[in-house]
N, C-alpha and C positions, 0 to 999 in steps of 0.2 A: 692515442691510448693514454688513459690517466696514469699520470706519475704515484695516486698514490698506493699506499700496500694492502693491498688485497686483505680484508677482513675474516676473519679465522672461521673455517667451517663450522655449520650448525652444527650442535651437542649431537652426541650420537643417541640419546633418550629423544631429545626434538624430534628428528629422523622418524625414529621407529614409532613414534607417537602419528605421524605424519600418515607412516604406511599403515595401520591400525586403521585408522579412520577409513583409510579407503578400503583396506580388508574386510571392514566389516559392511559399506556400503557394495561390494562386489558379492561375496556369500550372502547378504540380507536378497541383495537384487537378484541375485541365481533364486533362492526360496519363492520369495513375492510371484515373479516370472512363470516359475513353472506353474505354483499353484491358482495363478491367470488363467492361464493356457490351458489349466484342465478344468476349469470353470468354466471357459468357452466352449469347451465338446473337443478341444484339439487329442485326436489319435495318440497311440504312443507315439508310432512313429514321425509325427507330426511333430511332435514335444520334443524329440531327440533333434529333429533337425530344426529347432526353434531355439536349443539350449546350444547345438553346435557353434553358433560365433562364439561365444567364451572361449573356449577350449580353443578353435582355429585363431584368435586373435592371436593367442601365445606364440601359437607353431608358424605362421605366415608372416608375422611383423616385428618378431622379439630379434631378430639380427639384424636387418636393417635400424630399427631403433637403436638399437646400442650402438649400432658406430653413429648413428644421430647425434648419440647423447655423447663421444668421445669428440665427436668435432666439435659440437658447440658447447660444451659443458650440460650440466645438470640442470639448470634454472627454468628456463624457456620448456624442455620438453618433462619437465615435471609438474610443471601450474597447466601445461599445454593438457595434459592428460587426466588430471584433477577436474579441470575445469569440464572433457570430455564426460567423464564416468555422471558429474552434477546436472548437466546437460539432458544427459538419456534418461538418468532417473525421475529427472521434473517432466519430462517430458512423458514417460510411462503412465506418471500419476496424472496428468492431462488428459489422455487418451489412451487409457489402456484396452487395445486391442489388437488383433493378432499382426499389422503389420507392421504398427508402432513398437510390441514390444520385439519381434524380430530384430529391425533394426536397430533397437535399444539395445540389445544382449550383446551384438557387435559393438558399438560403441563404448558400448559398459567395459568389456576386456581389453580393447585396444586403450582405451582411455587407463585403465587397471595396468597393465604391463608398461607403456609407456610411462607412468609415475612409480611403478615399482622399480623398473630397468635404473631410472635415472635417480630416484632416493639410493639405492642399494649402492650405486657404484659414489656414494658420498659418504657413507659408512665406513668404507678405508680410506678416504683422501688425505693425508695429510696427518695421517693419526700414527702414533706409537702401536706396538704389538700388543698392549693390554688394553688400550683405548678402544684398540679394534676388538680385540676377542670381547670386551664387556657389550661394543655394539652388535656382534654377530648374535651373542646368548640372548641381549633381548629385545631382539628381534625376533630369533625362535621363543620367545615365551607368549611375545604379544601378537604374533601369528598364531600361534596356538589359542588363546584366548579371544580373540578377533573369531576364528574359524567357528568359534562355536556360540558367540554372539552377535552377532550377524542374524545367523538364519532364526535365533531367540527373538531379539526384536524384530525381526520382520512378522513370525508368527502372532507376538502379542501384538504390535499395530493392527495386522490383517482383521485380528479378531476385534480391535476397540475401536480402527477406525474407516475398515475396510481396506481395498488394496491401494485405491490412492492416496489414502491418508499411508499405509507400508511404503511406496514409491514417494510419496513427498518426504516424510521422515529421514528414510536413506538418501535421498539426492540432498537434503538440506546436514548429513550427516559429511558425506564428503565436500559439500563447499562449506564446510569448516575446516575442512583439512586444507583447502584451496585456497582461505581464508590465513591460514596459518602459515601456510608454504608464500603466500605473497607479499606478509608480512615480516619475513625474513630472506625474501628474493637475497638480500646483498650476501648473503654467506652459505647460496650456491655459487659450485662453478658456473661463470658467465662464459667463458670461454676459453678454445685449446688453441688459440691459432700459431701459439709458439709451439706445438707440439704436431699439431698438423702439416707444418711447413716441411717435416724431420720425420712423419710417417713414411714408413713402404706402401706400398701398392697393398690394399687389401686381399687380408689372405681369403680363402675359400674354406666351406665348412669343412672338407676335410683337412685341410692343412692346418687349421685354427684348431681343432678338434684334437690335430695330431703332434703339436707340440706342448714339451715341457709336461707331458706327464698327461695331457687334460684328458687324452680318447679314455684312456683306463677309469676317470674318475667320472666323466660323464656318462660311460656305461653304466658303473655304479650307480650313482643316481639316479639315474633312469630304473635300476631294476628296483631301485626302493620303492620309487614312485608307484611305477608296476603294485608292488607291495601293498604302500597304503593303498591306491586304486582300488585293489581285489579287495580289502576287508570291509570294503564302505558297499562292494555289491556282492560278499560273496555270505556274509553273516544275516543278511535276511533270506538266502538259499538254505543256508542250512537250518534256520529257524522252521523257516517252512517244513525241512525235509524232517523235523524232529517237531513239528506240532506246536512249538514255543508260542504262547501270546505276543502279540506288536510291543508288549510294554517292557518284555523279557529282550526282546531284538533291541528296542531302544537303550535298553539299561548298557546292556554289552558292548554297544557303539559310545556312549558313555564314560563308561571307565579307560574305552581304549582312550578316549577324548582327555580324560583327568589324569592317567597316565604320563602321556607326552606332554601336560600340563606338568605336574611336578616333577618329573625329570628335568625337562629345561631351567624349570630352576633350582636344580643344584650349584653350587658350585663348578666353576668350571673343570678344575683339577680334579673333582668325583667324577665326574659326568664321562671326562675325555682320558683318562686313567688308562696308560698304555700306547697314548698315541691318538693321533685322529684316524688312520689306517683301522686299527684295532677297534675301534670306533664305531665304522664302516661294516667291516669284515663282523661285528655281534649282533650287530644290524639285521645284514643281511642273513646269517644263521638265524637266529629268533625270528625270521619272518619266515623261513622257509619252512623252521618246525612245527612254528602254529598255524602254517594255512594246511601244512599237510595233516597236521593233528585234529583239528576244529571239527570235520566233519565225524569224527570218530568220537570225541566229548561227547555224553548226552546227558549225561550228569553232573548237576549245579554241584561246588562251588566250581568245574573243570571250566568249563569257556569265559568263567570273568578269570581265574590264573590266563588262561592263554591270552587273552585282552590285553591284562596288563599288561605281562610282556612282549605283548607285541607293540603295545604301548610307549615302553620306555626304549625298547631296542631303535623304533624308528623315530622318537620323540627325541634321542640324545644325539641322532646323527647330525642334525643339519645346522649345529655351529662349528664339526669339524667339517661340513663338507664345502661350507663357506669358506671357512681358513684357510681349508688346502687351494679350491677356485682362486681364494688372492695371493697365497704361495708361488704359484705358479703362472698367473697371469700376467701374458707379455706385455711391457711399459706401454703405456699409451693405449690398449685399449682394454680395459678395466670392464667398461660398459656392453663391449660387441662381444665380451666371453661371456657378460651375465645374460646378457639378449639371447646367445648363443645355448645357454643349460635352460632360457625359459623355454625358446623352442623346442628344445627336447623334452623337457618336460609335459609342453603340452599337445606334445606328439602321445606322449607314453598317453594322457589322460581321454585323449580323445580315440585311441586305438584300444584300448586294455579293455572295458566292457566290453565290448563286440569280440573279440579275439575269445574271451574268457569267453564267455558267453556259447561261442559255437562250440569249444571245447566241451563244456559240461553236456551241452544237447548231444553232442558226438558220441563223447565216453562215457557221463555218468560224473556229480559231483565229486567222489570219492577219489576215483583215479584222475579226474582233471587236476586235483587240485592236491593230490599226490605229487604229480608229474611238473606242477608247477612250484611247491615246496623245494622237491628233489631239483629244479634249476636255480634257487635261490639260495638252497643248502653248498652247493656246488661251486658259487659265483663265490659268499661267504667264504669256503677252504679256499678257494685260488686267487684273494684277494691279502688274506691274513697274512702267510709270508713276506708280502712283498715291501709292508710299510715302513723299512730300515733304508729302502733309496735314499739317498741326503737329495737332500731341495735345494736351489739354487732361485732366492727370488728376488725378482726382478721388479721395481718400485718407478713411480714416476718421481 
């Protein structure tokens, strides 16, 4: 091993700059994909199970990756996953057809999660508590902004230079990012073997889940997601159900869009005022009252108010729900707890359309999404209380 001292981790802006790129070739290549797939005659249902590796990438591979990423460090399974996602997408624009881009859409996520897993747990390494909170906020700004340029330029390439000119753009977008991450290899972690030596036995998901606080907040999370999930399919339901033009739906998804855009960047001490619990808990109240409200608005200027705030409520969560995640995350593995909230997360993403979905066919928009308000309303009050626990955190 080299005697000499390990070279200071990449800027936490580098970082988030990193993950941006791939953010936006991951949502560019979900847009491009599907609107292939219905270019070739593919069924919905066909489309749903053609878009499904995204979403199972998260939920099947995001916890083995993270303890990947705590054994070997960050470096290897972040250029590894860069290089993955630049891979599929040259490869799309090559042969875009239905069983290229199948396998492309797998590739694309696992490739996506495994450089997310392993950037995100380089965000807290070795950094002070304001280092890191400045990396967590923009991080959540440039995911926000990524989220909604992505599927932008994938639409304007489609149109100037068709879909493989869309697929080569976006794969030539993330091996810049790959490009970027390999010319900085030396300030990722290369490796944990002094710390691997001195791990326990890996925990199981329930026992990783269940300490130091995480079940309670990974719940949380999950029902946010839930949350955003429902308004991305549940505001062309009701557009429908109130007669609205496509450009009225669009607008609305929109603002909720610029919304969680200017939120995030506030200031941190505006944003998280009360606490990161408190944070959480306004969160999930503001989502519960406007899913259960929305359907009842029929009158403009009511559902862009309800937007926003559903807007800013879920837009300002996800730099306390970062902070709490590394508050509480047991030494050494950093990476198998974020591996661990992706999988849950891409559980919530890949189950919440269909679960909703039958619901409304069952009961009727109105009281579905009553009955789903009143459990997010519910989670909100029994989450508010509780954010005075003192934290005990535990640091490599």
């Amino acid at each position: 091993m080299s005697s000499r001292a390990p070279r200071p981790p990449l800027h936490v802006h580098a970082i988030v700059a990193l993950c941006v790129l791939n953010h936006v070739a991951l949502s560019g290549g979900r847009v491009a994909l599907a609107l292939q797939a219905l270019r070739l005659g593919v069924p919905s249902v066909g489309l749903a199970l053609m878009l499904a590796p995204f979403a199972l990438a998260s939920t099947l591979a995001a916890l083995p990756v993270g303890r990947w990423v705590d054994r070997v460090g960050a470096r290897v399974p972040a250029l590894a996953g860069m290089a993955s996602t630049s891979i599929a997408l040259l490869a799309a624009a090559w042969h875009p057809d239905i069983a290229v881009l199948t396998i492309a859409a797998g590739a694309i996520g696992l490739g996506y999660t495994t450089s997310l897993i392993a950037l995100q747990s380089e965000l807290a390494r070795d950094r002070g508590e304001r280092e890191r909170s400045a990396g967590f906020a923009a991080f959540a700004i440039g995911t926000a902004a990524s989220g909604g340029f992505g599927p932008f330029l994938a639409g304007q390439c489609i149109e100037l230079t068709g879909v493989r000119g869309a697929f080569g753009v976006l794969g030539w977008v993330s091996f810049a990012s790959w490009c970027g991450g390999a010319a900085n290899a030396g300030r990722l972690l290369a490796s944990r073997g002094n710390v691997s030596s001195m791990r326990p036995a890996l925990l199981s998901r329930a026992a990783l889940a269940g300490l130091g606080g995480l079940r309670r907040l990974m719940l949380a999370d999950l029902l946010m997601a839930f949350a955003w999930n429902a308004n991305g399919f549940v505001v062309p339901l009701v557009g429908q159900r109130h007669g609205w033009p496509a450009d009225t739906v669009g607008k609305l998804l929109g603002c909720f869009g610029v919304a969680v855009l200017l939120v995030r960047a506030l200031p941190g001490a505006s944003r998280a005022r009360g606490g990161d619990w408190r944070v959480i808990a306004r969160a999930l109240l503001a989502s519960g009252a406007v899913l259960a409200l929305l359907p009842l608005a029929t009158a403009m200027p009511g559902p862009y108010v309800l937007e926003t705030l559903l807007g800013c409520g879920l837009g300002s969560s996800l730099p306390s729900v970062l902070a709490l995640f590394e508050a509480r995350t047991p030494a050494g593995r950093r990476a198998e707890v974020l591996g661990l909230r992706q999988a849950v997360l891409g559980f919530g993403a890949a189950t919440l359309p269909t679960a909703l979905g039958a619901l409304v066919a069952a009961t009727g928009l109105v009281i579905a999404l009553a009955g789903f308000g009143g459990a997010l309303l519910g989670a909100g009050a029994a989450i508010a209380p509780r954010h005075r626990r003192p934290v005990i955190t535990a640091r490599t």
